[in-house]
C-alpha positions in Angstrom: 20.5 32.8 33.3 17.5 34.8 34.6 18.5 37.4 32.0 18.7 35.1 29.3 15.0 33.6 30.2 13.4 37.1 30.2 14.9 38.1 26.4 13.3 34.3 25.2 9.8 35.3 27.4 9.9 39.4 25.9 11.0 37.9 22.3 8.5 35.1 21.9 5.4 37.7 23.4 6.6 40.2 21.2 6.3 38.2 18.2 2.7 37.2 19.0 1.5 40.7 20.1 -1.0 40.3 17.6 -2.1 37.1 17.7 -5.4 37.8 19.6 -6.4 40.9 17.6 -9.1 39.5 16.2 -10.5 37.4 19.0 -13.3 39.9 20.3 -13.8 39.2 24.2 -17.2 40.2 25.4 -16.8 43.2 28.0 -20.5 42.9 29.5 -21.8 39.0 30.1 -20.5 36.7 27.8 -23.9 35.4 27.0 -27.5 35.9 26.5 -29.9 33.5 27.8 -33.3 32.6 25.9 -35.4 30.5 27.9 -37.9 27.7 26.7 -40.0 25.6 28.6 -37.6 22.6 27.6 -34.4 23.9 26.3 -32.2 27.0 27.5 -29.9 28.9 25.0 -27.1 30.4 25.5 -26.1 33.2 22.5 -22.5 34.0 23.0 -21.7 38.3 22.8 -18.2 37.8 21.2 -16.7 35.6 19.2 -15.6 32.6 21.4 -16.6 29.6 22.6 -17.9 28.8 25.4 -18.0 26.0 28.0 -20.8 25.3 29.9 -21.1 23.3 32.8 -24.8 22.5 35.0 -24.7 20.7 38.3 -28.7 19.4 39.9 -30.2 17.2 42.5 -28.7 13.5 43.1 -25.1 14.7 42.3 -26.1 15.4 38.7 -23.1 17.6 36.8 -22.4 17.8 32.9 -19.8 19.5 30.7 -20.1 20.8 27.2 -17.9 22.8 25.0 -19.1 24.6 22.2 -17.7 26.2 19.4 -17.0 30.1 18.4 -20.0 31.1 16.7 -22.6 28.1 18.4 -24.8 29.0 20.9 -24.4 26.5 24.3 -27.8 25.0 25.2 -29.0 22.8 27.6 -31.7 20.3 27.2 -35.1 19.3 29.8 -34.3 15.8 28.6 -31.3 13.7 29.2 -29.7 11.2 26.6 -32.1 9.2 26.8 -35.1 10.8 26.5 -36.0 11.3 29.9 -37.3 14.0 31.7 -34.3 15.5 34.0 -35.6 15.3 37.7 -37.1 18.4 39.5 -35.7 20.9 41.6 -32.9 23.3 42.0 -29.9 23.4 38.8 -26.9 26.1 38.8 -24.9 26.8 35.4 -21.9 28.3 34.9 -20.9 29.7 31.6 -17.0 30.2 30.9 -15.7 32.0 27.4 -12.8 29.8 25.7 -11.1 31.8 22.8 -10.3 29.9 19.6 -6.5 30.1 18.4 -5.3 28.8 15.9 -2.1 26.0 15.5 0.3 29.0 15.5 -1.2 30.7 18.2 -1.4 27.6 20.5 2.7 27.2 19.4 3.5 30.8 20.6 1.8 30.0 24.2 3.5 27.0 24.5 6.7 28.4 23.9 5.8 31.7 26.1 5.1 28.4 28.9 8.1 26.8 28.1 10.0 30.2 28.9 8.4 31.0 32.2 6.5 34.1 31.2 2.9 34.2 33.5 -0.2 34.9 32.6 0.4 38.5 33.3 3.2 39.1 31.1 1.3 37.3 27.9 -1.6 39.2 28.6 0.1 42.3 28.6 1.9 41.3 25.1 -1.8 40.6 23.6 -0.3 37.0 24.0 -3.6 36.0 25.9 -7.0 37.6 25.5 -8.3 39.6 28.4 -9.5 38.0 31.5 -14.0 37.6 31.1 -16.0 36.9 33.9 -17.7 34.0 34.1 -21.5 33.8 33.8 -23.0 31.9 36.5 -26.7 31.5 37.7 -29.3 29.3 38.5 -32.7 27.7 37.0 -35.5 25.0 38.3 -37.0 22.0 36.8 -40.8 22.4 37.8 -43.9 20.2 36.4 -42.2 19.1 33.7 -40.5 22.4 32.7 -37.8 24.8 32.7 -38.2 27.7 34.9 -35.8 30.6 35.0 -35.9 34.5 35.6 -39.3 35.9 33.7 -41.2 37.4 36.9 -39.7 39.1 39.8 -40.7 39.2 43.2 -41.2 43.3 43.8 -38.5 45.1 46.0 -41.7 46.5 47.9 -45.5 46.0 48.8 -48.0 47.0 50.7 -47.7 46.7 54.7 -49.1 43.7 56.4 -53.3 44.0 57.1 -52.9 46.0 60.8 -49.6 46.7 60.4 -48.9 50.4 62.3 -46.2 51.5 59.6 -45.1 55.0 58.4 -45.5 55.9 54.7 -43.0 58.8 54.6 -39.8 58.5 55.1 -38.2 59.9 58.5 -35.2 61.9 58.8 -33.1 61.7 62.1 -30.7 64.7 62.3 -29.1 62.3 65.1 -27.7 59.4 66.3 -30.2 56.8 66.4 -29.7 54.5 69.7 -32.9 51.3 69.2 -33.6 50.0 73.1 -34.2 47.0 72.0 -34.8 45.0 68.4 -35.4 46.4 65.2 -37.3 45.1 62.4 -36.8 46.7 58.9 -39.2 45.6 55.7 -42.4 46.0 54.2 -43.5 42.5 56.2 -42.3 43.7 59.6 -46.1 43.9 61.8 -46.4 45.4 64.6 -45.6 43.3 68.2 -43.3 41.5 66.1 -41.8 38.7 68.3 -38.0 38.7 67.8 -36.5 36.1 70.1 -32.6 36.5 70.0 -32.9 38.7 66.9 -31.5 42.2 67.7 -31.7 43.1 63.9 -34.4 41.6 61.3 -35.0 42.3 58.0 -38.0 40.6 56.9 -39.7 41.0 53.4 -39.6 39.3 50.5 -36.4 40.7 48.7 -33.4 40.7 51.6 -30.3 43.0 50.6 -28.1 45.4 52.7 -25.9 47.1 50.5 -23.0 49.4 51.5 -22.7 52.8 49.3 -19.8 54.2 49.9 -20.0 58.1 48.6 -16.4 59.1 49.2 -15.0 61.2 46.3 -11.8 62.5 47.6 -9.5 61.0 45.0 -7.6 58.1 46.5 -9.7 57.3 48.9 -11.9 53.6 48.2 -15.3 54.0 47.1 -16.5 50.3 46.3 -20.3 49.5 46.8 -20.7 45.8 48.5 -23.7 44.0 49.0 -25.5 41.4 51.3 -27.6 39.6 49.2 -30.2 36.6 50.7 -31.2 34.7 47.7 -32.5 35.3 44.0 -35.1 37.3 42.9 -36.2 35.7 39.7 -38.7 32.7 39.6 -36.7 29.6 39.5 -33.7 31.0 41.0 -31.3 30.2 43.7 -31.7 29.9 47.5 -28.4 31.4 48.6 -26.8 34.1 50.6 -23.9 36.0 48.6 -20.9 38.9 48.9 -21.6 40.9 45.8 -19.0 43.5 44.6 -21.6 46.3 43.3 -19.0 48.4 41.3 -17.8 45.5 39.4 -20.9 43.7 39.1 -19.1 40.3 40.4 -20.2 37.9 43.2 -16.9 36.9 45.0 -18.6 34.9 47.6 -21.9 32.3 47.7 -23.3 30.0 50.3 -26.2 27.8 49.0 -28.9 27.0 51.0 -28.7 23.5 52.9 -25.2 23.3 52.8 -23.9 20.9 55.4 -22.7 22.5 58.5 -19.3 23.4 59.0 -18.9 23.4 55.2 -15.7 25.8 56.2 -14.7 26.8 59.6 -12.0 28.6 60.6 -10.8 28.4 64.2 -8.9 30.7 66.2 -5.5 29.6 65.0 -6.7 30.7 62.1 -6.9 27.0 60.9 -9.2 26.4 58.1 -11.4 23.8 58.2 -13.5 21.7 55.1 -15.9 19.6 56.8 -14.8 19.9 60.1 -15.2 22.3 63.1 -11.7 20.7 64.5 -8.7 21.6 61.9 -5.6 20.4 63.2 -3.2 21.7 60.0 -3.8 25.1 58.0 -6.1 23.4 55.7 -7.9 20.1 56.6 -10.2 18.6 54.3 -12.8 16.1 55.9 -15.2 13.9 53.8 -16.8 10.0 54.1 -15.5 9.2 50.4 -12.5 10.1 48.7 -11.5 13.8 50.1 -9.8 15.7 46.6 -9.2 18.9 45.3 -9.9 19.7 41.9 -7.2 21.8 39.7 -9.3 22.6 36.5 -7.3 25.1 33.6 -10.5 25.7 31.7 -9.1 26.9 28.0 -10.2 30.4 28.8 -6.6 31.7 29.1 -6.0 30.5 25.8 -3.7 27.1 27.0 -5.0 23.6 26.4 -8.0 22.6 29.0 -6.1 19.9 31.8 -7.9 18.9 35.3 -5.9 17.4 37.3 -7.3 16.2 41.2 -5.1 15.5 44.2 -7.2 12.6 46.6 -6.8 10.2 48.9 -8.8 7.2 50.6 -8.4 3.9 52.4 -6.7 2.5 49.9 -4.2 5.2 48.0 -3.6 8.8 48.0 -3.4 9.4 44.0 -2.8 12.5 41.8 -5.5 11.3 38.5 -5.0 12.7 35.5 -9.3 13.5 34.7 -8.6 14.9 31.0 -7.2 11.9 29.5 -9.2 9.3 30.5 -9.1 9.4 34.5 -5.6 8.1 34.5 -3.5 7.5 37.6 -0.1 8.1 36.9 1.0 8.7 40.9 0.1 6.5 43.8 1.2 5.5 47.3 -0.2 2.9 49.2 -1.1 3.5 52.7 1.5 2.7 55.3 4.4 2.8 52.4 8.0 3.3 54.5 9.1 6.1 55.6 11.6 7.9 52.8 9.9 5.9 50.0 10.5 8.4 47.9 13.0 11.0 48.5 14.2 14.2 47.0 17.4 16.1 49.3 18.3 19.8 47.7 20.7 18.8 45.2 17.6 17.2 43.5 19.4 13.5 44.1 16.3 11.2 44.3 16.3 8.5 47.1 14.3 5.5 47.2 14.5 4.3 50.7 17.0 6.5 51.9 17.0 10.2 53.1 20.1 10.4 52.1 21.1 10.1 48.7 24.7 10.9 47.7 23.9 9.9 43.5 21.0 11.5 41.1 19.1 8.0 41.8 20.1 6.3 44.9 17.9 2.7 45.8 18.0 1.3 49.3 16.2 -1.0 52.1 16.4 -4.6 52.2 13.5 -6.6 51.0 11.6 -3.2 49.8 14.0 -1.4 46.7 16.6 -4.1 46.9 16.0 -7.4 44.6 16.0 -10.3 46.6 15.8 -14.2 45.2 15.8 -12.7 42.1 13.2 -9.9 42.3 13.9 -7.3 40.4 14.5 -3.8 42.1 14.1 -1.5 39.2 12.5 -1.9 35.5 13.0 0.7 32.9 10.0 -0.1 30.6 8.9 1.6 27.1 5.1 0.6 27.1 3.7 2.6 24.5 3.5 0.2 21.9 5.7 2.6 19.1 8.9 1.2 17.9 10.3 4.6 18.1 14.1 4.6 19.4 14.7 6.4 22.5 16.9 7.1 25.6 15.4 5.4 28.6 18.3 5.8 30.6 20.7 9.0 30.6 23.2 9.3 32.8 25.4 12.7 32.5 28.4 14.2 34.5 30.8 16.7 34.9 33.3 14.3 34.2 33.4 10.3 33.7 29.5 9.3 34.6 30.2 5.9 36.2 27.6 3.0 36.7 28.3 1.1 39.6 27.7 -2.6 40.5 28.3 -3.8 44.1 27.7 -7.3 45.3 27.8 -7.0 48.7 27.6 -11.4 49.4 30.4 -12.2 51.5 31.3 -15.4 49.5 31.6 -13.2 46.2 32.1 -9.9 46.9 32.8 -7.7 43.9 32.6 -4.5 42.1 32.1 -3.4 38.7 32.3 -0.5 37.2 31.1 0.9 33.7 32.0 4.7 32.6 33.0 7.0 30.1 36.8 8.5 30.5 37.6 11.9 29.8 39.4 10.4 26.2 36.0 9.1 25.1 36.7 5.9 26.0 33.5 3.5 27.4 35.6 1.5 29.7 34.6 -1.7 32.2 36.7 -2.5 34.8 36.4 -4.5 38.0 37.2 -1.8 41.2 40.2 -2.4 43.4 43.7 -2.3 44.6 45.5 -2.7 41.1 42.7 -4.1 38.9 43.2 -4.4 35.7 41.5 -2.3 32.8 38.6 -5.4 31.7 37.6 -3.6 28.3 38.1 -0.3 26.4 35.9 0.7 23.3 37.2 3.7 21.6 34.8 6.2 19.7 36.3 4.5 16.3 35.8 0.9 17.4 38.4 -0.3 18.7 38.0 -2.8 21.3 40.4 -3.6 23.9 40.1 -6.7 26.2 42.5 -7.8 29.8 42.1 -11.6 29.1 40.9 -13.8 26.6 37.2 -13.9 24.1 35.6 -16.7 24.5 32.6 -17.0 21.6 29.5 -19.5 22.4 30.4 -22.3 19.8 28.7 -25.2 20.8 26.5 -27.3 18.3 23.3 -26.6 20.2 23.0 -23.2 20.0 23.5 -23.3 15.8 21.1 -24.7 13.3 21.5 -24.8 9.0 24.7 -27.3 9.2 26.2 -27.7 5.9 29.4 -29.9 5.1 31.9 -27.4 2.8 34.8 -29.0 1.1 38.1 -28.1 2.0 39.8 -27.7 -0.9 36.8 -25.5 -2.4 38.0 -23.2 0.2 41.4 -23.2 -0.5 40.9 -22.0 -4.3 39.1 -19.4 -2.6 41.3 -18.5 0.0 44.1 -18.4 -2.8 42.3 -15.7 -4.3 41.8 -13.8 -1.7 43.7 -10.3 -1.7 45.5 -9.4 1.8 46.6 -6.0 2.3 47.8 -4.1 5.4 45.9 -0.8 6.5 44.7 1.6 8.7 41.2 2.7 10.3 40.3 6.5 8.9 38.8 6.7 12.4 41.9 5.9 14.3 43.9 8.8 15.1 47.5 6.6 15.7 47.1 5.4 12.3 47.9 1.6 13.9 48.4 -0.8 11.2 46.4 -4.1 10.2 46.9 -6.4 8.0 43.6 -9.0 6.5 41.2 -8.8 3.9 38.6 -6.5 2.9 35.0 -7.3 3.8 33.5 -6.4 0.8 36.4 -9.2 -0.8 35.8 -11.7 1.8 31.9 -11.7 1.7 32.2 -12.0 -1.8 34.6 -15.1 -1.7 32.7 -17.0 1.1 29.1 -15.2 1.5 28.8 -15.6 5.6 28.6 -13.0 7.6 26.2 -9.7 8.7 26.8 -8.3 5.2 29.5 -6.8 2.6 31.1 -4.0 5.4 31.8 -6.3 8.4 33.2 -9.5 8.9 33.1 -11.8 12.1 36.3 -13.4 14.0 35.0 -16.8 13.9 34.2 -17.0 10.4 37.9 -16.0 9.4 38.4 -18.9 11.8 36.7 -20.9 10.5 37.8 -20.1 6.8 41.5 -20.4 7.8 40.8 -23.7 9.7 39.3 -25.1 6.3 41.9 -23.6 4.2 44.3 -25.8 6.7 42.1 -28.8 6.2 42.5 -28.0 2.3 46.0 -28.0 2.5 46.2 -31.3 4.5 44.1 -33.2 2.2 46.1 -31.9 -0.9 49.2 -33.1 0.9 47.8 -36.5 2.2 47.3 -36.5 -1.9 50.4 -35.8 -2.9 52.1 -38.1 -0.4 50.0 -40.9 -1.7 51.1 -39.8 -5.4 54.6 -40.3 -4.4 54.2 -43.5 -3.0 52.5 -45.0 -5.7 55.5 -43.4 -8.0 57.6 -45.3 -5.7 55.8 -48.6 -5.6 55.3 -48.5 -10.0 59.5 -47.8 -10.2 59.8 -50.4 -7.8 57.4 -53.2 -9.8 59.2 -51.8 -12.8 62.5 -52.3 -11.7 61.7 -55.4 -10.3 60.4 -56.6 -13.7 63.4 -55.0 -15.3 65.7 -57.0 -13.0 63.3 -60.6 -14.1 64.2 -60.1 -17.6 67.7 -59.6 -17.2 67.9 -62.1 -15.2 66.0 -64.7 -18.0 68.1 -62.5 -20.5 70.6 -63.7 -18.6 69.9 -67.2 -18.4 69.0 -67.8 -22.0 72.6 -66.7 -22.7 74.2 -69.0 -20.4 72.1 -71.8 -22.3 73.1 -70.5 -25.5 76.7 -70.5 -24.2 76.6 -74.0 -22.9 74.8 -75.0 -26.4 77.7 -73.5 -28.9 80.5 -74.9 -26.4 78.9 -78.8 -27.3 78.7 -78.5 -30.9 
């Protein structure tokens, strides 16, 4: 696997090796400033953008991005119009390069792979790493004020001062009795108190020069530096790396005591002169930690911050809208959310034996109908997709337990190793409930049962009978077999296509439902009663017209009969 993953992170950087050839990265600053009394400019040296972010008095902070090519500039005046309030700003100027869709692809997928920011920038995946530009300005009378005039490294001793011009050279150790005091404003009887070391002028700086030139051994120049030199700068003590011309470490003036402590457990400590874990973090209002990705790597800016406070600890989401997709309430139970090493998820239990394993009465567990877990698609698309998977080495089974005394039961639903989507109820001997084949075939243990009652159906409409039964005559019935089904089992109805046509109910002209064949057999029944109540009352009135007839017939003979016994009796007397 881990092979695999490094030929998809060494195929997908060598294909974009290129990608950042012509996104020129600045190797001095990344900016030029030009200063005006109510507007700062920012001219970037390469082409990139750049992000700019100034922070002020009263908790004032604002972000800007601005393009390749567009100078970042900050304004005296706020949206409004309004004069921004006096005192002490600090900037901080970051370069973003500008990809292109394909290149943004290409780091996505290098993401997707695992590859760090190492490996793409080695492939030319990402541009090289720039140093961000950071300093500081003031708002005074009305104006912007930053660098112009600076404060000389030297000037002339203090009026009675008692200091040497020339410099001294001590060909051996030099061992002080006492304090020293180093700087052009040092005078003499200078009153120390506790200091044993002063340095006292108006540009502070001890900087280490390391001379060593034996190859590999370190050479870096470091410096102590206490505060800006330039008009409008910052108050501030800083760690300057000399060689590289970075500032690793600042401290601001004013900054509230124990700002960070470490004790002697090597405990740090945020706030607080008392840590009682490796890092504690102490604050009146919302303690957080920021995680910014700024864009200048290339990938998609995202800050994310990690808080808590009397009321949640929450991860927010700050790119997209402040949004709090994870919370926990404070005093949640114990195990409310638990993950073991197989990656099985419990909620309310440390010990989950399935991938999602709910548990605790009255807390996970529904309870007078509360429901103890919704699956919910709320983004308002009508797209379909899976909002449940489950997957196994074998039949993945969904089980249902009801663990009431008075109806105890379990129920099972899963996928056999045939393919087969099978319910069953669990136990000694339980019968197979339903089976539904990959071609559709549905098998049952015990009867259907369709809701048929008049109140649940609207659209009633009286057919006749024997309508039906001209259509059912011409219906054609043939026996056949589903292509699907591998057995080849044989059937024996009509088509859908010829049954839709003939009757017109149903989904459409490719499915037909078991109670409409029902119902078209029960009228086709009806029809054949009512042509047989029909033809039995034909028959009877056959039968009662011969028997009128015959009675008639059997009148007149017997007047036929008559007349000739008169006419008998009549030629007998003459």
């Amino acid at each position: 696997m881990f092979k695999t993953q490094l030929t998809r992170v060494t195929v997908v950087a060598c294909a974009v090796a290129l990608l950042f050839a012509g996104v020129a990265m600045a190797r001095g600053p990344i900016a030029t400033a030009a200063v005006g009394p109510t507007q700062i400019d920012w001219a970037p040296a390469g082409s990139y953008g750049l992000q700019l972010t100034v922070s002020g008095p009263n908790g004032f902070r604002v972000q800007k991005t601005f393009d390749a090519g567009q100078a970042a500039s900050f304004s005296l005046f706020n949206q409004d119009g309004n004069t921004l309030a006096a005192g002490s700003y600090k900037y901080e100027l970051r370069a973003i390069p500008q990809l292109d869709q394909a290149a943004r692809e290409e780091l996505a997928a290098a993401r997707e792979a695992g590859a760090d920011a190492g490996v793409l920038r080695k492939s030319g995946k990402l541009p090289a790493v720039t140093e961000p530009l950071s300093g500081a300005f003031a708002i005074r009378d009305g104006a912007i004020v930053m660098g112009g005039a600076e404060e000389p490294g030297q000037g002339k001793p203090a009026a009675g001062n008692q200091i040497a011009v020339k410099d001294q050279v001590i060909n051996d150790d030099l061992i002080v009795d006492g304090s020293a005091c180093i700087g052009f404003d040092c005078a003499n009887n200078e009153n120390f108190g506790f200091d044993t070391l002063r340095l006292k002028e108006n540009n502070t700086r001890i900087k280490f020069d390391d001379t060593s030139t034996s190859g590999g051994f370190p050479n870096n120049d470091w410096q102590l530096t206490a505060n800006d030199s330039s008009s409008g700068g910052a108050n501030k003590f800083t760690i300057d790396d000399i060689t590289h011309g970075k500032t690793p470490f600042t401290i601001e003036a004013n900054t509230p005591t124990n700002t960070l402590y470490v004790d002697s457990t090597g405990r740090v400590g945020i706030g607080t002169s008392s840590p009682v874990v490796q890092i504690h973090t102490v604050d009146g209002n919302t303690p957080a930690l920021r995680l910014e990705q700024d864009g200048s790597s290339g990938f998609t800016p995202q800050t994310w911050d990690v808080a808590g406070n009397e009321t949640n600890f929450f991860v927010r989401d700050v790119t997209n809208g402040s949004k709090i997709p994870f919370k926990i309430i404070p005093n949640a139970p114990t195990n409310s959310l638990y993950v073991n090493a197989s990656g099985d998820v419990g909620l309310g239990t440390a010990s989950p034996d399935q991938r999602l394993d709910v548990s605790g009465a009255g807390i996970f567990q529904g309870s007078d109908g509360a429901t103890a877990l919704t699956i919910l698609e709320t983004n308002g698309t009508a797209s379909d997709r899976n909002l449940l998977t489950l997957e196994n080495n074998g039949p993945p089974t969904l089980l249902f337990n009801n663990t009431n005394a008075s109806s105890n039961g379990t129920w099972t639903y899963s996928v056999i190793n045939s393919g087969i989507f099978q319910v069953n109820a669990s136990g000694s001997g339980s019968p197979i409930e339903l089976q539904l084949s990959a071609g559709g075939n549905m098998t049952i243990g015990g009867m259907l049962t369709e809701n048929s009652s008049r109140t649940v159906k609207t659209g009633f409409e009286q057919l006749d009978p024997e309508q039906v039964l001209d259509r059912v005559s011409a219906l054609p019935v043939t026996s056949w077999s589903y292509t699907a089904d591998a057995t080849a089992t044989r059937h024996i109805g009509p088509m859908a296509e010829d049954f839709y046509a003939a009757f017109g109910v149903g989904l459409d002209d490719h499915h037909i439902s078991p109670s409409d064949k029902a119902g078209v057999a029960l009228l086709a029944i009806q029809g054949l009663n009512k042509a047989l109540q029909q033809k039995n009352a034909e028959i009877a009135q056959v039968k009662k017209d011969t028997a009128q007839l015959i009675e008639r017939k059997d009148q007149q003979i017997e007047e036929l009969n008559a007349r000739l016994d008169a006419l008998e009796k009549a030629i007998e007397q003459h």
